[in-house]
N, C-alpha and C positions, 0 to 999 in steps of 0.2 A: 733394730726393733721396728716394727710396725706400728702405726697408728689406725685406729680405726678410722679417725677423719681422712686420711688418705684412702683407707677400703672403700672410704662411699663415693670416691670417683667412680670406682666401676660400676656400681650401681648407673651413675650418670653417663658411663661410657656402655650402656647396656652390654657388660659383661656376660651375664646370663642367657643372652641370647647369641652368643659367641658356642657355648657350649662346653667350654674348656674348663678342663680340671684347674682349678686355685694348685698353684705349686705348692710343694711342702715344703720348710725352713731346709733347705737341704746342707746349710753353712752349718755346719757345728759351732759349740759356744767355744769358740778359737777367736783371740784376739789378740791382733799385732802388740796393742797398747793395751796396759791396763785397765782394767772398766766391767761395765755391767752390762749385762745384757737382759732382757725383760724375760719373763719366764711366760708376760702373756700378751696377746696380740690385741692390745688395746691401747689405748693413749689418751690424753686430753684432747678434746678437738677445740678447747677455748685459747685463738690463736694469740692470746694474750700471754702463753706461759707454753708456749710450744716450743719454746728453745732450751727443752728440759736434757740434757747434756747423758749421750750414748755411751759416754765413754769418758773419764775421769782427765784423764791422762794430757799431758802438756805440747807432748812430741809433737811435732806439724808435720802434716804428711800432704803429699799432691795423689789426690784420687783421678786417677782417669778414667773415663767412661767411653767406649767406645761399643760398637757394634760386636766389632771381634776382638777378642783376646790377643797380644801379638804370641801367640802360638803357636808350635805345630805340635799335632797329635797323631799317633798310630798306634797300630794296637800289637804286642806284639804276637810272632806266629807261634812262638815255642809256647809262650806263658799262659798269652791269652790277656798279658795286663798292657793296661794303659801305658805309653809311653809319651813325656811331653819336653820339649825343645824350645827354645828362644827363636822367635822366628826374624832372626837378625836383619831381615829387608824393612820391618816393617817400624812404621813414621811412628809410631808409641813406644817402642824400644830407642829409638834414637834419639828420641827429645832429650831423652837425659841426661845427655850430652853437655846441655845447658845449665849444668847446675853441679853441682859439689857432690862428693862421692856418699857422703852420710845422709844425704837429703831420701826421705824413703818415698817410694812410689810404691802405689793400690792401683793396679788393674782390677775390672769390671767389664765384663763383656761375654759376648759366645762364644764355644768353642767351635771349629769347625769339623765337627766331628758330631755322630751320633750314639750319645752317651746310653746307657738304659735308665731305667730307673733307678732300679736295685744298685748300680753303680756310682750315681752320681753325691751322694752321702760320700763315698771315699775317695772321689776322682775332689769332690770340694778340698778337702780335706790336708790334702797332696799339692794340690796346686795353691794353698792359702799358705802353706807351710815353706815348701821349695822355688814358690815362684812371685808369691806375693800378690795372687793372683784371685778373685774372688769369680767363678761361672753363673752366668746366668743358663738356666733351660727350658728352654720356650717346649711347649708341647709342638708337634711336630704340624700339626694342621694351624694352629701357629702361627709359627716359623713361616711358613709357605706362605700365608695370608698378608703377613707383616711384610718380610723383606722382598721375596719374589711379588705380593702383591700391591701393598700401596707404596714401598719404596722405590722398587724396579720399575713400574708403570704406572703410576701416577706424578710422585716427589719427582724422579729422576726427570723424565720427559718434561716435565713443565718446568721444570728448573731450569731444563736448556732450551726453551721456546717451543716445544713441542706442545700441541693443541689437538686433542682424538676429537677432529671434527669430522670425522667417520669409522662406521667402526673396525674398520680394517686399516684406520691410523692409529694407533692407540687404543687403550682402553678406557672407557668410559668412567665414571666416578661411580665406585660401589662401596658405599655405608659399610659394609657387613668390614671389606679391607682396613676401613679409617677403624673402625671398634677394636680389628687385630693392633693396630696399629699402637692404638691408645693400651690395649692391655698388655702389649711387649713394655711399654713405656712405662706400665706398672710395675711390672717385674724388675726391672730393670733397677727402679724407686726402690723397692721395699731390699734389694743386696745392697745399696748404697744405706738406706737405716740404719742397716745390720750393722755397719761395721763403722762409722762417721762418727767425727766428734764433733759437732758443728762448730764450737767456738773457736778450734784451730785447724781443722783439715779443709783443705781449699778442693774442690770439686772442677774438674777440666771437663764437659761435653765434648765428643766431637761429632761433627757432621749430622745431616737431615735425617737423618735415623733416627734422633731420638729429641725431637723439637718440641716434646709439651711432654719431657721427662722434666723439666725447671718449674715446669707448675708445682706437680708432687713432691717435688724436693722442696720447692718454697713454703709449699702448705704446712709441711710438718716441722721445718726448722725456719721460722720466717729472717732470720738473720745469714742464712748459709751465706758460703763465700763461696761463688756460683759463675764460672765463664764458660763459654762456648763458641766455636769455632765451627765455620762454615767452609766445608773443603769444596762446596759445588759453588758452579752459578747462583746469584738470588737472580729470578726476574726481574723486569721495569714490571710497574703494578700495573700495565694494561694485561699483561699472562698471568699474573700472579691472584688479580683480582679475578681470574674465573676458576678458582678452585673453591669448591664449597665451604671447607672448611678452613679458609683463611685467617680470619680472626683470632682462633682456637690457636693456631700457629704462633701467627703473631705476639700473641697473649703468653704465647710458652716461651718463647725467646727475650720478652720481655724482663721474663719474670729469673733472668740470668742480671749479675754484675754488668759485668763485659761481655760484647761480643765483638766476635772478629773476623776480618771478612780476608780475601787475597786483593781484592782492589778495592778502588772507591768508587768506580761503576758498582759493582757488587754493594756495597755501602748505600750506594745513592740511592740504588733502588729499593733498600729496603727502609732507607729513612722514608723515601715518597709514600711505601706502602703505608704506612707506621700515621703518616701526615692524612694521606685522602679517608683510608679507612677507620681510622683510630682517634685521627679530629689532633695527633698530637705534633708537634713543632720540635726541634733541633735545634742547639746551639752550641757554638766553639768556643771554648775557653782553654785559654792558654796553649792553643793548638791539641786539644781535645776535644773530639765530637761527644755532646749529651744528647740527651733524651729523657726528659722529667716526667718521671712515669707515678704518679700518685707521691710526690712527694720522695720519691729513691730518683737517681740520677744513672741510669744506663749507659754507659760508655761504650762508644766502638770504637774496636781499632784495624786498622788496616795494613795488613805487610804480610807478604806472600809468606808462604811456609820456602825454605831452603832443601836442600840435600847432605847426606852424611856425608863428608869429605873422605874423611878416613877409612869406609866400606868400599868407596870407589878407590880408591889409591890403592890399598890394598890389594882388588882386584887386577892392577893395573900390573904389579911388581910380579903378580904369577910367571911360572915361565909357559905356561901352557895357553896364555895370554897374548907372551911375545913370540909362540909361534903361530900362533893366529894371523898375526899381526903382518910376518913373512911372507905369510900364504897368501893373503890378502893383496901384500904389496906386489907379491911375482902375478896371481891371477889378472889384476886389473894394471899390470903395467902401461904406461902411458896413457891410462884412462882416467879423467875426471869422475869422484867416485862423489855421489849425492846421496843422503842417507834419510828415510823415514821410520823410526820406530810408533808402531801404531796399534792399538786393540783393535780388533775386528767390531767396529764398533759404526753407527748410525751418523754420529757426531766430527769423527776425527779427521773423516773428508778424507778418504784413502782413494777412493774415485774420483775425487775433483784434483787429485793432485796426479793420478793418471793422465788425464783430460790435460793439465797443463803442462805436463811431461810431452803428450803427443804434439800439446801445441808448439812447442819447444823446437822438436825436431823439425816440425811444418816452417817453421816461421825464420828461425837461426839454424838453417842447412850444412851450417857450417862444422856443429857440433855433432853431428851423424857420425855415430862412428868412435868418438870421444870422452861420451857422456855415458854411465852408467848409475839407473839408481837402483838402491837396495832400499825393498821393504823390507822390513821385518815387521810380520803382523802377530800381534801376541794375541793368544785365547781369549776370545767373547766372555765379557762377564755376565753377559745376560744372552737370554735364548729368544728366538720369534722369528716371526717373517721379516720385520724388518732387518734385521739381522741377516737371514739367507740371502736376501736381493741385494742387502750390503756385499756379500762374499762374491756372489754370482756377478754384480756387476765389477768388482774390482780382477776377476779372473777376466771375465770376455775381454775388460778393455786394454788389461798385458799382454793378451794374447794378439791382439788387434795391434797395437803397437811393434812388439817382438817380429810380425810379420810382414809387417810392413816397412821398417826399416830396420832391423834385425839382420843380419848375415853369416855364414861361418866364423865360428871363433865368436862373433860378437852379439851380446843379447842385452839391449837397453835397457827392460824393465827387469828384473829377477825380485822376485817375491820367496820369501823365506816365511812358509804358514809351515810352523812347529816352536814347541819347547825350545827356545834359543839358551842353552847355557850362559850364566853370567861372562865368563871369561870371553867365549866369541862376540858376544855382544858387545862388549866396552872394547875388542878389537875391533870392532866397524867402526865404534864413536871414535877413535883414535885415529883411525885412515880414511875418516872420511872429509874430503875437503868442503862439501857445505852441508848443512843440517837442514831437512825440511819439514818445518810442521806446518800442516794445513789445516788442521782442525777448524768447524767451524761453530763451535762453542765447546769451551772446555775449561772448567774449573782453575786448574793450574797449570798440569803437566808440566813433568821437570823434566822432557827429554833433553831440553835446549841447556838445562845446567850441566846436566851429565856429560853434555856433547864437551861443552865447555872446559870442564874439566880434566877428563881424557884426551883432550885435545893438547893442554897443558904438559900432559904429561906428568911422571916421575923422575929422580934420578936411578931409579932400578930400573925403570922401563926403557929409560933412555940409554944404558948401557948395553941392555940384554939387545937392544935395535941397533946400535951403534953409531947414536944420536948425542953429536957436541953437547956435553949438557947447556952452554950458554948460548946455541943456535936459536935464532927468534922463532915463536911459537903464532901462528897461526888459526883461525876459523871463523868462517862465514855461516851466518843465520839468515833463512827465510823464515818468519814465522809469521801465524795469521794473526789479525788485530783482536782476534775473540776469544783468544787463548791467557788465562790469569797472566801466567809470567811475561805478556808481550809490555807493558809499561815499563818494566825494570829491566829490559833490554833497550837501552836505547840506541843502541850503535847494530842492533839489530835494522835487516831489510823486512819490514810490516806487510803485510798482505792483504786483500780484503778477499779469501779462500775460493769468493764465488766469481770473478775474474779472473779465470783460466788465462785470459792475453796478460795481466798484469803478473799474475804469479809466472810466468815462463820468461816474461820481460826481467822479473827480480832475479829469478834463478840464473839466466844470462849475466843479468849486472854482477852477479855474483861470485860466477865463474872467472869474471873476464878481470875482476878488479886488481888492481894495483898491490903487490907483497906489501907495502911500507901501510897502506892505509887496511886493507885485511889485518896486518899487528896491531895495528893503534885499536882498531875494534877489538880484537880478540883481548887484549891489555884490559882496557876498560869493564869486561864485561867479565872475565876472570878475576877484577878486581873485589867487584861486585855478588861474583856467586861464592868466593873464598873468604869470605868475610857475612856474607849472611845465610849462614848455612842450617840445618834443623835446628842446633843450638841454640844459635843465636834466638833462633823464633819464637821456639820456646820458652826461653828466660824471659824476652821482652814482655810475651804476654801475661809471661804466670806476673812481671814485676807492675803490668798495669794493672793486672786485677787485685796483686794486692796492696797499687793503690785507691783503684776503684773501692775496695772495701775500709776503707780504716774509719770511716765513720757509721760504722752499724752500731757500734752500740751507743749512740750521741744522740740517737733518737727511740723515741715509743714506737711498736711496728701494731697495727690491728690487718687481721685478715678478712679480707672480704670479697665475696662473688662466691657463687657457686659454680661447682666444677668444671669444667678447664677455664672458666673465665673468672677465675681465681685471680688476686693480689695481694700485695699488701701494701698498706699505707704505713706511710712514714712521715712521721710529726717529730718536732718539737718534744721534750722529756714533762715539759710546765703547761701541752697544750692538752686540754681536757673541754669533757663536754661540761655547758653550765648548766648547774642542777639550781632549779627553779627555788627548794626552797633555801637554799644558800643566798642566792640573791634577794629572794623576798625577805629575810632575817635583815637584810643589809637596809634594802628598801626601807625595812619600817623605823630602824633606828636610823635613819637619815632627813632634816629638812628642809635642805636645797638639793633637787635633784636635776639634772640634765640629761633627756633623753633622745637619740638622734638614731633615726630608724632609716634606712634604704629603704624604696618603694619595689621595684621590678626584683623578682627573686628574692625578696625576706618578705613582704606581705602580700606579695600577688606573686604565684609560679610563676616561675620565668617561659616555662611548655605553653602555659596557658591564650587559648587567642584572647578571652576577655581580661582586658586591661584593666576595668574596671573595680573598685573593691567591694567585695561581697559586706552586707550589713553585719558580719561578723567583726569584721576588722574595722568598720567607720564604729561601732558600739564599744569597741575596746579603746581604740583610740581618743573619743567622745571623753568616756569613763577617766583615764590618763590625764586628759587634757583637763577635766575639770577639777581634778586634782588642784589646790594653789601652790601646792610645795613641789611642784613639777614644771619643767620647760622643755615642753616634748616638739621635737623638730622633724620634718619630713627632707631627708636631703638626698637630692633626685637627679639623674641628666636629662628629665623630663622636663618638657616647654612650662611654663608656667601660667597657661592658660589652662589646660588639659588638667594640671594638680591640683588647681584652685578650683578647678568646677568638680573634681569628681569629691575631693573633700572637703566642700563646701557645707556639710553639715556640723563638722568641729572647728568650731567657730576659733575655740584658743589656739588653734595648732597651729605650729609655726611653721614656715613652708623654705627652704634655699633649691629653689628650682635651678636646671642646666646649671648642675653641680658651682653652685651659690653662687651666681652672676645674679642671679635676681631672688630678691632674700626679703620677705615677710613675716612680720613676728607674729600674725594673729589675721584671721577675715578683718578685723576692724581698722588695721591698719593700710598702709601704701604701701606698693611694690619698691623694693630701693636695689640701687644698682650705682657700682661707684663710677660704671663709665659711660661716657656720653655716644650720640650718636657719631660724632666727630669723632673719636677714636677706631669706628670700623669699616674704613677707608681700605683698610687690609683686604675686606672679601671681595672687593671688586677688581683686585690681584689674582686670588687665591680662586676662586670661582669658575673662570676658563681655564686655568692649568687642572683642575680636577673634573671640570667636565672633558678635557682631551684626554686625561685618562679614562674617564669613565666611556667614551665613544668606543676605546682603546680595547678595552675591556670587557666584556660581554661576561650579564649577570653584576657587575657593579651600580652601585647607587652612590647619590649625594643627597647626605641628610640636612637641612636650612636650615639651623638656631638661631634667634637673634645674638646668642652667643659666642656660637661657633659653626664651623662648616667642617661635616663628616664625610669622610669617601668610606664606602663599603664594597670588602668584596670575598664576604660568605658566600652570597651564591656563584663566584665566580669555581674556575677551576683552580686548586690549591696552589700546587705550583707557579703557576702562571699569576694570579693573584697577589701570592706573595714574593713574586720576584716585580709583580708593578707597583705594590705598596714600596717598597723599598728606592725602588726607583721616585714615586711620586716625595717620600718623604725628603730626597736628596734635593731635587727639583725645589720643593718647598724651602725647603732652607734656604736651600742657596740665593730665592727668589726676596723672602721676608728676613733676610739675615740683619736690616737697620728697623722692620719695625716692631714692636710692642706685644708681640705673641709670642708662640709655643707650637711648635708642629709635633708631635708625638703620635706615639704608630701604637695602637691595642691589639685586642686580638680582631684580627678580619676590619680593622679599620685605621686608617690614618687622619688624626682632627685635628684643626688648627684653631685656637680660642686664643684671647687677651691673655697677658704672663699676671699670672697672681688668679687665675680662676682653678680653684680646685676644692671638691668637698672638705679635703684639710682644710684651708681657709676659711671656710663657710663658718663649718665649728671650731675656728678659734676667736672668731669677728663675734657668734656668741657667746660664748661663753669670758669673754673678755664685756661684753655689754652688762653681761651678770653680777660681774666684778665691781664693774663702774657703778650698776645700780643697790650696790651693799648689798648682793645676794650671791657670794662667792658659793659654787655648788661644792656640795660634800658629798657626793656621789653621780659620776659621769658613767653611760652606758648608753654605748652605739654596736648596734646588728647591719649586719652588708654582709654581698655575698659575691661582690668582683673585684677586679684590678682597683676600680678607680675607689671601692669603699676603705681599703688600703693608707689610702690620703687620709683618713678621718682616724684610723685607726693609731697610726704613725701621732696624730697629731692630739689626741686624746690620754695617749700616753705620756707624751712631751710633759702637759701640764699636772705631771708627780715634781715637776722641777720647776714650774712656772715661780716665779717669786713673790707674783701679785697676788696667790692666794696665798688666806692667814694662813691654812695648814693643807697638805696632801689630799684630795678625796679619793675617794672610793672609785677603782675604775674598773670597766666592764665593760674589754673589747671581745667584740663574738663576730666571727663569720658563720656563714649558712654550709652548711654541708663541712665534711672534712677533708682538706687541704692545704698546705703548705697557706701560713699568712702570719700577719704578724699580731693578729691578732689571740689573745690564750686561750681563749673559752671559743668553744661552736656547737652551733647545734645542729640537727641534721637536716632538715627542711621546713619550708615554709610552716608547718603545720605545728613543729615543738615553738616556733619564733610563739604564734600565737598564742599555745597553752602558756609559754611564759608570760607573757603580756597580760594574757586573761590574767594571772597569779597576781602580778603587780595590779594592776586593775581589781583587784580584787579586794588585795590587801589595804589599796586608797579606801576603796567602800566602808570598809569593816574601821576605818580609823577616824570617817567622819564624825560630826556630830550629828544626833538623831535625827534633825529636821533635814538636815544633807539627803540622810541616807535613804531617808520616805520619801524624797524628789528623786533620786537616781535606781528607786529600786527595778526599774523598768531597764535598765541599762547595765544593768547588775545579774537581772536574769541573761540577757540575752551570753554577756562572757564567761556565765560559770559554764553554758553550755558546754565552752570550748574547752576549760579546765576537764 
C-alpha cells in the first residue's frame, strides 16, 4: 500500500518536471501471506502511527531489493508469451544458500526485458505466483535516465575515483538524471509497500542503485528492519564530497539498520563522510562499528561477499570441461600459462597489465618463449568513449607485444574478446598456473576465488584428467591492492597496478617460486574462500541485522525532515515533550521549589553570536527569582565574571559558574569555591602539553578557566582533530595520573579541571544547603541542552532516593531539543524553554499577594508577552 506521505517526496523530488507517467498498481491483490491490502492510495503521514501493519500475517520473510530481478526472460517465438528462468549465475539466487530450505525469499527488482504495458498486469502476476518474484517498471525514458544515466555516469565513476573534470572525462552532474533517479527509487518504494509486513519481514538493499530507497521505506514504516549492502567502492570523502547531492545519499543510507561494506577501507570512508559532513562520530562496541544517528544506532559490517562453491564444482565435473581442460594442456605444452579474466572495462587495468606483460619479456629474457597469458575479456557493461580507447588500446598493445617477441608456433599475449562458455572458462581457471588481476579500483571481483577453486579441483574432475586425487594442489595470485577481495588474500602477491616494473617483478616471483610454498599458499587461501562462500555472507548479515534490530520496539520513533532529508528519532517509551500546564499545576501546589536553568542553548541560542540575555529572559528570570518559594539557579561552563555582570539585574539568582567550581547563592552574597589557589599547580603541567598540541594542530584553541584548561578542535580538520584529541587525552593521563583532576574528552574538546567539579555537584551542594536550612524542596526542575547538563540531570534524579529528604519531590528533568538523554521531559528550543518559564512566572504572579503583585506588575507584562 501506498502512503501519500511517501507521494509527497516526489513532489520534492520534482517529479512532475520529470514528465513521467505515475505507474499503475500493476501487482494484483495477490499476497504470499495473509493480509490486507488498501483499496486506496492514501495513508497517515502522522509518523507517530506509521507502523500501521500491510499484512496480518506472522511468517518472516527476507525481502530482497535489488536493481534486477535474478531472472531471465524471452519471449517465446511460437506463443508470443513471456518465458522466465532462474538465472542461476546470479549473487540473489545464491544467497539462499545461507539459510534453511523453508526460510521464504521476495524478490523486487527489473526485469531485463521490455515488458508492454498491456502486459505487465500478467507478466506481475506469473512471476509473484511461480517465482516469488515482485517487477518493478520504470517507464522507458526512465530507465535510461536512472541506470545508464546517473548510475553508469555519475555513482559508478566517482565511486571508483573518477572526477568529469572535462567534459569528454565523464559526465557532468545533471539534476534532471538525480530526479530520475529519486523517482526509480519511488517505484521501487511503493512494490516494497505492496507486499511488507513491517513488523516481521526484514528488507535486504543491494547496491548504489537504490541509496535513498531507505528514506521512503523509513518514512512510511518508521520501525522497518532495513540493511543494505554496498557491492561498489565507497570513496575517501575528498571524491565523495564533490558530488552535489551527497548528503541526500548519506541521509538514505543512514536511514538503513545495518550497512555493509567489502572492506573497512570502504567502511572508513564512509564513516569519514558521515563525520566531516554530517558533524557525526563512530564508535566500537564489542567489536561492532555504530553510528548514533538521532537516537537509532547504525551498524556496519564488513566481510567481502563469497562465491557459490557448488555452481563452480558442478561446472568443473562436466566432461565437456575435462576436454577443455586437454586441449588446453596439449596447446600450451611446456608453457607457463598466466590467466586474466576481465570486462572490457575503464577500471580493471587490462592495458596496464599489457604494459607489465611487455615489461616482463624486456626485463626477464629468460621467459621469451615460456610464458603465455590469456585474457579473457568479457562484454562492456557500459558503452562510451572511454570504453573504445579502453579496447583500442588493449588491441594495439598485444599486438605490439605478439610482434615483437611472438614467433611461429608461439603467441605471448592471446586475448579471447567473445562470449566465453562457462565450461571453457573454469578450464583456463584450472590450467592456469598464476591468476592475474590488475584492476585498478574494483569493488570485489571474485575472479581470484573462482581461480582458487578450480584450481582445487574435484574428484570427478580429477579422474576425468587422470589426476591422483591426493596429488598436492597448487595456485599463484597477483593481485592489485585496489581490488575488495585483496585483504582476504593474504598469501596473495599485492600489486600496486600502476607499476608496470613491480607487477612483472611479482609475476616473475611468481612463476619462479618454490612447489612446497605455491601449496602452503594455495592451502591457506582455499581454506579461506571454502568456508566463506555466498552462504556464509549472507547468513552473517541477515543474523547482524537481525541483531541490529531487536530493539525497535523498546523505543518511541517521531519522524522528522522533509524529504530526502528525512529521519527518524528514537527515544525512550517515558521520554515526552513537557506540557507547560502540567508543570504549572505542579508548580502551584508546591512550596519549596528548586529551579536550575543552563545558560548557552536553553536561554540564549547556542547559533546566536550575542551572548548576552535579551530583556526577555532577565524579566522572567527577575519574576522567578522574586518568587520566596523559589531557589532558581543559573548553572553554567561560563567564567563567572561574564554571568554575574550580564545577570546582574536579578539580584536573587543564584549563579554555579564553570560548572559549579565557583558558586553564588544571590548578587548579595561571595563567590565560594571549595579550592584554593594552591591546588592548581596542575595547569602549569597541563598548559605546555596542550599548547604542543595546539601548535600541532592547526584551527585548534586553548580555552583559560580559573577552573580549568580546554583544548578545542572544531575548527580543526575532523579526522585529524580527532585522532589529536585522543592522543592529547592519553598524554594527559598518563602526565596528571597522581594529581587531583579529571581529563575528559567532549565533543571537539579535551578539559582537564579539579575531580569533584561537575554541574551534578553544583546541584547537589544546593540542594543539600536547602536541606540543611529546613527547606527541603518539593519540587526540582532543571532545563540543559548538552553533555555536561547530563550531570545535573543524572543527579536530580538521585535525590527521589536521597534519605535526607522528609519525602520524594516533584522532579523535572528536561533537555532542549530531542535526543537521546537521560533526561524524561524536552522541549524543542530555546524559545518553548521561555514560554514555559514565562507560565511558571506567571503562575508566581497570580499567587502573590495584592501589594506584591502592584509592584511586579511591570515584570509581569513584559513575560506574558512570551506566553
Amino acid at each position: 500500500m501506498v502512503s501519500r506521505s511517501c507521494a509527497n517526496f516526489l513532489d520534492l523530488a520534482s517529479w512532475d518536471l520529470l514528465d513521467f507517467p505515475q505507474t499503475q498498481r500493476a501487482l494484483p491483490r495477490v499476497m504470499t501471506v495473509p493480509g490486507i491490502v488498501s483499496e486506496l492510495e492514501g495513508g497517515s503521514v502522522d509518523g507517530s502511527i506509521s507502523d500501521v501493519n500491510s499484512s496480518t500475517g506472522s511468517h518472516e520473510r527476507k525481502i530482497i531489493v535489488a536493481n534486477m530481478l535474478p531472472l531471465q526472460a524471452k519471449r517465446d517465438t511460437e506463443t508470443g508469451q513471456w518465458c522466465f528462468t532462474w538465472d542461476e549465475d546470479s549473487l540473489l539466487l545464491q544467497l539462499r544458500d545461507g539459510f534453511s530450505s523453508d526460510t521464504e525469499f521476495l524478490y523486487i527488482g527489473s526485469l531485463n526485458a521490455d515488458v508492454s504495458a498491456s502486459e505487465q498486469e500478467a507478466v506481475s502476476q506469473k512471476l509473484l505466483i511461480d517465482f516469488n518474484c515482485v517487477p518493478t517498471f520504470l517507464p522507458p525514458e526512465m530507465q535510461e535516465k536512472f541506470y545508464l544515466g546517473f548510475c553508469k555516469h555519475h555513482l559508478w565513476p566517482l565511486f571508483h575515483y573518477m572526477l568529469p573534470m572535462f567534459p569528454d572525462h565523464g559526465d557532468r552532474f545533471d539534476r534532471r538524471l538525480w530526479q530520475a533517479y529519486v523517482s526509480a527509487n519511488k517505484i521501487f518504494s511503493d512494490r516494497v509497500m505492496e507486499v511488507i509486513n513491517p513488523e516481521e519481514d526484514y528488507v535486504w538493499i543491494q547496491d548504489y542503485h537504490l541509496m535513498v530507497l531507505p528514506t521512503f521505506l523509513r518514512k512510511r514504516f518508521n520501525r522497518i528492519k532495513l540493511g543494505f549492502f554496498l557491492h561498489s567502492p565507497f570513496p575517501s570523502s575528498e571524491i565523495y564530497r564533490t558530488l552535489p547531492v551527497r548528503d541526500d545519499l548519506l541521509r538514505g543510507l543512514l536511514n538503513c539498520d545495518l550497512l555493509g561494506f567489502h572492506t573497512f577501507d570502504y567502511a572508513r570512508h564512509f564513516l569519514s563522510c558521515c563525520s566531516r559532513m554530517l558533524g557525526l562520530d563512530y564508535e566500537s562496541k564489542r567489536g561492532h562499528i555504530g553510528l548514533d544517528y538521532f537516537g537509532r544506532t547504525v551498524y556496519i559490517k564488513i566481510l567481502p561477499v563469497g562465491i557459490h562453491l557448488g555452481r563452480l564444482e558442478s561446472v568443473l565435473n562436466l566432461p565437456s570441461t575435462a576436454a577443455k581442460m586437454k586441449e588446453i594442456q596439449e596447446q600450451f605444452k611446456g608453457k607457463k600459462l598466466i590467466l586474466g579474466v576481465d570486462d572490457m572495462d575503464i577500471f580493471k587495468g587490462i592495458s596496464l597489465k599489457l604494459i607489465a606483460m611487455e615489461r616482463l619479456f624486456e626485463t626477464y629474457w629468460h621467459m621469451r618463449g615460456k610464458v603465455v597469458l590469456i585474457q579473457i575479456v568479457n562484454p562492456a557493461r557500459a558503452s562510451g568513449k572511454d570504453v573504445e580507447e579502453a579496447k583500442r588500446e588493449t588491441y594495439e598493445t598485444a599486438k605490439r607485444i605478439n610482434e615483437r617477441y611472438g614467433s611461429a608456433g608461439y603467441q605471448p599475449v592471446i586475448l579471447i574478446d567473445r562470449l566465453v562458455p562457462r565450461y571453457e572458462k573454469t578450464a583456463y581457471y584450472a590450467m592456469a598456473d598464476c591468476c592475474l588481476v590488475n584492476a585498478v579500483r574494483d569493488g570485489m571481483n571474485l575472479v581470484p576465488y573462482k581461480y582458487i577453486i578450480c584450481r582445487q579441483g574435484t574428484p570427478g574432475m580429477d579422474k576425468a584428467m587422470g589426476i591422483s586425487y591426493d596429488s598436492p594442489r597448487t595456485s599463484m595470485l597477483v593481485v592489485s591492492e585496489f581490488i575488495g577481495c585483496s585483504p582476504s588474500l593474504s598469501g596473495a602477491i599485492r600489486v600496486n597496478p600502476w607499476d608496470v616494473d613491480a607487477v612483472a617483478e611479482a609475476v616473475n616471483l611468481a612463476l619462479k617460486m618454490g612447489e612446497t610454498e605455491k601449496r602452503l599458499r594455495h592451502e591457506k587461501h582455499y581454506h579461506y574462500v571454502s568456508t566463506h562462500g555466498v552462504g556464509y555472507w549472507a547468513k552473517s548479515f541477515m543474523q547482524d541485522l537481525e541483531r541490529a534490530c531487536q530493539d525497535h520496539y523498546n523505543k518511541r520513533c517521531w519522524g522528522i525532515g522533509f524529504g530526502l532529508s528525512f529521519r527518524v528519532l528514537s527515544l525512550s517509551p517515558s521520554f515526552r515533550k513537557l506540557s507547560i500546564d502540567h508543570i504549572v499545576s505542579t508548580y502551584r501546589n508546591t512550596e519549596r521549589r528548586a529551579i536550575f536553568l543552563d545558560y548557552d542553548g536553553t536561554l540564549v541560542p547556542e547559533s546566536s553570536i550575542i551572548k548576552t540575555p535579551t530583556p526577555e529572559v532577565l524579566s522572567v528570570l527577575k519574576s522567578l527569582c522574586d518568587d520566596p518559594k523559589n531557589t532558581v539557579f543559573i548553572v553554567s561552563g561560563r567564567g563567572w565574571e561574564s554571568l554575574s555582570d550580564w545577570l546582574s539585574p536579578c539580584e536573587n539568582l543564584g549563579i554555579a559558574a564553570e560548572h559549579g567550581y565557583f558558586i553564588r547563592e544571590s548578587s548579595k552574597k561571595e563567590w565560594e569555591t571549595c579550592y584554593s589557589s594552591a591546588d592548581a599547580e596542575w595547569k602549569t603541567m597541563v598548559e605546555p602539553v596542550m599548547r604542543s598540541y595546539m601548535e600541532a594542530t592547526d584551527g585548534s584553541t586553548i580555552e583559560f578557566k580559573e577552573s580549568a584548561l580546554v583544548w578545542h578542535h572544531q575548527d580543526a580538520d575532523p579526522d585529524f582533530g580527532s585522532c589529536q584529541a585522543k592522543e592529547l587525552l592519553d598524554h594527559l593521563e598518563s602526565v596528571l595520573a597522581n594529581e587531583p583532576v579529571v581529563v575528559k574528552r567532549g565533543q571537539h574538546i579535551v578539559e582537564v579541571k579539579p575531580q569533584g567539579v561537575s554541574k551534578g555537584l553544583a546541584v547537589e551542594k544546593v540542594i543539600h544547603r536547602m536541606v540543611e536550612n529546613g527547606n527541603p524542596p518539593d519540587m526540582v526542575m532543571c532545563i540543559g541542552d548538552d553533555r555536561s547538563d547530563e550531570d545535573m540531570f543524572e543527579s536530580i534524579l538521585s535525590t527521589m532516593t536521597n534519605p535526607d529528604l522528609p519525602m520524594p519531590p516533584e522532579i523535572f528533568a528536561c533537555t532542549v531539543g530531542r535526543k537521546p538523554s537521560k533526561a524524561k521531559y524536552f522541549l524543542d528550543d530555546v524559545s518553548d524553554v521561555l514560554k514555559l518559564l514565562g507560565g511558571l512566572a506567571a503562575a508566581s504572579s497570580s499567587s502573590k499577594p495584592e501589594y506584591q503583585q502592584e509592584s511586579s506588575s511591570h515584570s509581569h507584562v513584559a513575560f506574558e508577552s512570551i506566553i
